[in-house]
N, C-alpha and C positions, 0 to 999 in steps of 0.2 A: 557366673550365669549358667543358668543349666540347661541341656542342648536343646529342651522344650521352647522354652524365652527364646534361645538364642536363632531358633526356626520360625518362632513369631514374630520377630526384629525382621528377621530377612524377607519374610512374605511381607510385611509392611512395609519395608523400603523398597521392594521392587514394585508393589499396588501404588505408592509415592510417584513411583518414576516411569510407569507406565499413565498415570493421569498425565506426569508433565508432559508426555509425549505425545499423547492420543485423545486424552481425556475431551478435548475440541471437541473432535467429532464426534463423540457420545454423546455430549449436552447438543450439539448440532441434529442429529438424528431424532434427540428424546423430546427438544422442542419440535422441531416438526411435527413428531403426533399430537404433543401435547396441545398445536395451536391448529392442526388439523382437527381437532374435534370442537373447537369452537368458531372456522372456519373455514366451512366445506370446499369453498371455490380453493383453498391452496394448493392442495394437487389436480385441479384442471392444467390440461394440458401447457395453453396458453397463459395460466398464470406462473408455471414453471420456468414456460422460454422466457415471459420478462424478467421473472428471478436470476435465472443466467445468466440472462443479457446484463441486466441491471448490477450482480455480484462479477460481472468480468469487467466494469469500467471500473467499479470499487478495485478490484484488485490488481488492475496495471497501475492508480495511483498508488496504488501502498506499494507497491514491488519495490520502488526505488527507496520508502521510508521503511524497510525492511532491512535491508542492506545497511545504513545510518544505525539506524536502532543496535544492528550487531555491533556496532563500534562501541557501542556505549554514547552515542551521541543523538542528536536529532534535526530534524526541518521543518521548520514551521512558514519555510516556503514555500510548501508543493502547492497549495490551492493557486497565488497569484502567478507561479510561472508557470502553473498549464493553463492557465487564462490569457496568459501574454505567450506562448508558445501556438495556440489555436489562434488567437486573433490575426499571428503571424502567417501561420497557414492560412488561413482564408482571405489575407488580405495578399497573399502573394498569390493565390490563382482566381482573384478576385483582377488582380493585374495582368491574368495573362501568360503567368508560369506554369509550365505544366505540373503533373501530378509529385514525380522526381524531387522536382527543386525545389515546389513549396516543402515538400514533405523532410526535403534535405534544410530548410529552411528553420523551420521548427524545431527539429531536432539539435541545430547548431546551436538554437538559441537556449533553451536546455543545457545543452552542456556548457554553454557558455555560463549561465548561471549556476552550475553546480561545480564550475571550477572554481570561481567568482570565492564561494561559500566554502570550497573545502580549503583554498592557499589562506585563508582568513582561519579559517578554524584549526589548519594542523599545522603550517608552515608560522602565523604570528599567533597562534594557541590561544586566541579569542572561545569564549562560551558560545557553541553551537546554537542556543538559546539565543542571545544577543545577535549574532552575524546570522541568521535565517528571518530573525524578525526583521531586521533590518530590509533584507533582502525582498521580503514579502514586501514592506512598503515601497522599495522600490518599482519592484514587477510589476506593482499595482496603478501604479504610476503611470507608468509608462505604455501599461495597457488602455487605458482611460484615453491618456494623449494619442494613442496613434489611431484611436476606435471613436473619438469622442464621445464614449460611451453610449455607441449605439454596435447592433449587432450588426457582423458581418457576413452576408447568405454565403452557402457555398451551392454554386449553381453548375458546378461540373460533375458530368457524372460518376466518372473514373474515383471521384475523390471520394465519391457516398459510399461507394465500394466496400469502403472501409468500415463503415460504423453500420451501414446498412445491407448488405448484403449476404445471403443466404449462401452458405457453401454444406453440400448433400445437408439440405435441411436444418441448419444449424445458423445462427446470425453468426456475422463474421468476428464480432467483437471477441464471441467465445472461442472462436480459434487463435484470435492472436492471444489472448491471454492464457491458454494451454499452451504455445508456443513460445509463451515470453517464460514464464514460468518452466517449464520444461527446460528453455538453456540457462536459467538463473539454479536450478536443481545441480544441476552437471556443474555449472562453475563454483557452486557454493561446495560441492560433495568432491569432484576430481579432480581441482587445478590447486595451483599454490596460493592462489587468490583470495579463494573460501579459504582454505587454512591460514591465513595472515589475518583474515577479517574477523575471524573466530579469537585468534590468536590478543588482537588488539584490543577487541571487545573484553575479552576474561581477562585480562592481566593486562593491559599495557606499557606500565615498569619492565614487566618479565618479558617483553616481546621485545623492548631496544634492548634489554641484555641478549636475547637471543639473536642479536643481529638482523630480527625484522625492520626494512626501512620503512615503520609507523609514519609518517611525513609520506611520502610519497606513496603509500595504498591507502590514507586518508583521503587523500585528495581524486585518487583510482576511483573512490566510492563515490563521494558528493557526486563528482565528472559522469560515472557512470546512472547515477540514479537521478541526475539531472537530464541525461538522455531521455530515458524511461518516464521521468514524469513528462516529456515532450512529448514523446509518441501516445502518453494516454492523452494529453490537451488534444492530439490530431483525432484520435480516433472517436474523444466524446463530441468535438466538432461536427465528426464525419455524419456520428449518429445521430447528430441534434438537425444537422443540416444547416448547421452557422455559427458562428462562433461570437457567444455571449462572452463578454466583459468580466459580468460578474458570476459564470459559469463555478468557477474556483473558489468560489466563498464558501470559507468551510471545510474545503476539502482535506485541509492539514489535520482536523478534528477526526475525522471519518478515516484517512488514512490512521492515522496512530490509532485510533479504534482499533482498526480492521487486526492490525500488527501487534497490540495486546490482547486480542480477544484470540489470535491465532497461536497464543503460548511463547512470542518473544518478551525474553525480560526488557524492557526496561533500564535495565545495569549493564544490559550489552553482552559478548559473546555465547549468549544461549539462544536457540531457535532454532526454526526451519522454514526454510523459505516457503516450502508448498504450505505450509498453515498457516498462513496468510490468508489465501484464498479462503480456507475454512473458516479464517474468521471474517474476514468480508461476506461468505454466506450466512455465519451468523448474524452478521448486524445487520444483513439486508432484509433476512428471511424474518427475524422482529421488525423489522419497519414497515415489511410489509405487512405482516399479518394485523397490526395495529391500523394501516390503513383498511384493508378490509373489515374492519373491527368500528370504521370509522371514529376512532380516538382523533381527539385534537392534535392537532403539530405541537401545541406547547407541551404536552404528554409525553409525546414520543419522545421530545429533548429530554426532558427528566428521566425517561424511562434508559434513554441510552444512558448519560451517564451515570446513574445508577449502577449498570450491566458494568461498565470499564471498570468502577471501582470495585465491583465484586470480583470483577477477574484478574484487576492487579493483588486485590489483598489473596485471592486463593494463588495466587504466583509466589507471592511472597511467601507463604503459608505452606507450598509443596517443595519451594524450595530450599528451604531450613529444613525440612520435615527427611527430604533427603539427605541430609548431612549429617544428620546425628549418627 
């Protein structure tokens, strides 16, 4: 090969692996004009702050199916346990607990069902697919039962705090999701944690030969991302100001969205946690502009999955493209 070609190879695999890395935010920045011009109100102020608002709830659900997805695994639980994790909340300061305990509350039960899912899926190597669905029907369940499928208000103030509240100008939703995502950055980039979850993801044959105990940071994950989907069930409570039932329907869809549109494979050990977020603002920033566009809801479902499959086959597509 002559050192021409072989300079042409190189710039192309690194234009390759700079899409896989960044290429999000390109198309996230390039739609925004592009639907700015057919939708002035997009950059009004207040159509911004509900886009943030709106792309910060999107992205503490996905955080936790972020973390899965690196396994090579997935959940197709998270819609009904933050449905059964908010109902919780507000039925436990609905009784009288304070902010603390409800909130401690929630979150238990979260991790309870993502311990539930991970001893099922790493310790008796059940299909993550099967033990999440399962699990969804359960959650589902049991939210109905304890709500009688009616909504539960949240009538304390301290608790609205959370989904409602301005901190210097900003809803508070988008500060926790800078702050959930900021310590998921640091654990996935500087602990051993990230590197075992990376590690299990891209090879997990080669990580029990490497003496990772796979079994035990499997279940790290589900545990951990079952947290994480609890405190989004609190905090879309907090914003709704009650905690709907059927709040969760769907959300498993929209998570895994957000987490393929953000550049995680699918196949596990590739991503980045913070593009996630980028792709939660892509899929919000199309749904929004299609609602100001006044498109039908049944549109929009087709138009979404449309976008996933374009973004899985360009996944697939950049990453053979880097291997050659």
């Amino acid at each position: 090969m002559s050192t021409t070609a072989s300079n042409a190879q190189t710039n192309r695999m690194t234009v390759f692996r700079f899409l896989r890395s960044y290429g999000q935010i390109a198309v996230l920045v390039l739609l925004a004009l592009i639907l700015s011009l057919f939708t002035p109100r997009m950059f009004t102020e207040v159509n911004l702050m509900n886009l943030a608002r709106q792309t910060s709830i999107i992205a503490l659900v996905a955080a936790g199916q972020t973390l899965i997805i690196l396994t090579g695994a997935i959940d197709l639980s998270v819609g009904a346990v933050l449905a059964l994790c908010a109902v919780i909340f507000a039925g436990l300061l609905q009784s009288g607990y304070d902010l603390p305990v409800a909130l401690a509350g929630a979150l238990f039960v979260g991790a309870l069902a993502g311990l539930v899912n991970g001893v099922l899926v790493a310790h008796f190597r059940l299909a993550s697919f099967v033990v999440t669905l399962a699990t969804l029907s359960v959650a589902k369940g049991l939210t109905l039962l304890y709500t009688g499928a009616s909504p539960i208000a949240i009538t304390s103030e301290s608790a609205l705090v959370l989904g409602q509240a301005r901190w210097f100008g900003i809803p508070a939703p988008i500060w926790l999701a800078i702050g959930v995502y900021a310590l998921l950055w640091f654990i996935m980039r500087a602990t051993i944690f990230g590197r075992y979850v990376y590690a299990i993801g891209g090879n997990e044959e080669a990580a029990i030969l490497a003496a990772v105990p796979v079994t035990r940071y499997k279940i790290y994950v589900f545990l951990l991302a079952g947290v994480l989907t609890g405190f989004a069930g609190v905090v879309l409570a907090s914003r709704l100001g009650s905690a709907v039932p059927t709040a969760g329907d769907g959300m498993e869809l929209v998570a895994i969205t957000a987490v393929v549109l953000g550049g995680t494979s699918l196949l596990g050990g590739e991503g980045r946690i913070w593009a996630t977020i980028v792709g939660a603002a892509l899929l919000n920033l199309i749904s929004n502009a299609l609602n100001l566009l006044n498109v039908n809801s049944y549109y929009q479902a087709v138009a979404t999955g449309c976008i996933v499959a374009i973004a899985v086959l360009a996944d697939r597509y950049l990453r053979s493209s880097t291997r050659k």
